[in-house]
N, C-alpha and C positions, 0 to 999 in steps of 0.2 A: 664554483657551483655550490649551491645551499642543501644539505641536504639533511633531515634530520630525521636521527634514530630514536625508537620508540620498541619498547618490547613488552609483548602484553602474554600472559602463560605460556612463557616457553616456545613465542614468534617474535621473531624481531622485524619492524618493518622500516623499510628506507621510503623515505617522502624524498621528492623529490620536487623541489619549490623552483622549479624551472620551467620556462613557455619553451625548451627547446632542448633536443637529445639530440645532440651533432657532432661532430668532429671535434669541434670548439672546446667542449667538455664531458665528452664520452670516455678520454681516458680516466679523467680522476674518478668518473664515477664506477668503471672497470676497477681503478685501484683500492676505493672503496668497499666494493663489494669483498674485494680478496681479503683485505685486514681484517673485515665484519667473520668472515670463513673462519679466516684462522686463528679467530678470538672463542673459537666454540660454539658459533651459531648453529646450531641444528635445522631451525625452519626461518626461511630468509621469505619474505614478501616486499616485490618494490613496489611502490606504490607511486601511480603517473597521474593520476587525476590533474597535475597542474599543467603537465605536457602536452604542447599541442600540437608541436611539429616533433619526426623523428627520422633522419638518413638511415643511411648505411653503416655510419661509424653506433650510431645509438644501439642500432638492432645488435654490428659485429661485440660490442660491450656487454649487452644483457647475456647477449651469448657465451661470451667467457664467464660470465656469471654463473650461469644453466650447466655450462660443462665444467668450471672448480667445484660447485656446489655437489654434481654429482659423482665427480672424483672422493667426494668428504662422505658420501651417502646420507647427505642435507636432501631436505626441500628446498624449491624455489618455486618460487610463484609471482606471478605480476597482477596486479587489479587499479582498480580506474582507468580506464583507458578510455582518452576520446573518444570518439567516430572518426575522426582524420587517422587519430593513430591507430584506430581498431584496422580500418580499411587498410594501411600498409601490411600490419602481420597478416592480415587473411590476403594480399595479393602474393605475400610470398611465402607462403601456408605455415610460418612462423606460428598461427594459433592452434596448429596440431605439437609445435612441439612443445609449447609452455601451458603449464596451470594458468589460466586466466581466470579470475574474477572480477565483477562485477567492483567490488570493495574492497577497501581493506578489512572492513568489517564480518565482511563474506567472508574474504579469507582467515582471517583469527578463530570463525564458525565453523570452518571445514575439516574436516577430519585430517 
């Protein structure tokens, strides 16, 4: 999985240069997000804009994400999101429980 980190005022955000968040490599990207935690990250944004398919293993990942980052009392946030991948989180109302933006840009802006 490609993923690269980028940290702009005190936000670090995960790109994620992948057509696909799946089983395949949902775990490294799960183990990623933890190292990124427990190097000190306060406010973590993934960033999917390249992703265009996403299972079950993808969502159960971002979630372990959602829930170490809140065990830390980090942010987490996700933004780019397709229309394919937008539609999975609103059918499994996943976009109630995560900060979505529109951007990564959006996100770096948001308070």
């Amino acid at each position: 999985m490609e993923i690269l980190t980028e940290k702009h005022e005190g936000k670090t955000i995960l790109r994620l240069n992948e057509e696909r968040l799946d089983a395949h490599n949902s775990a490294e990207l799960k183990d990623w997000i933890l190292k990124v935690l427990e190097d000190g990250t306060q406010n973590l944004v993934i960033d999917l804009a390249e992703v265009r398919f996403i299972d079950s293993s993808g969502l159960g990942a971002l979630l372990s994400g959602y829930k170490n980052a809140a065990l830390r009392s980090c942010n987490f946030a996700l933004a780019g999101l397709q229309p394919r991948v937008k539609s999975v989180f609103e059918l499994t109302r996943l976009h109630r429980v995560f900060d979505i933006h529109v951007s990564s840009q959006e996100a770096l802006t948001s308070g």
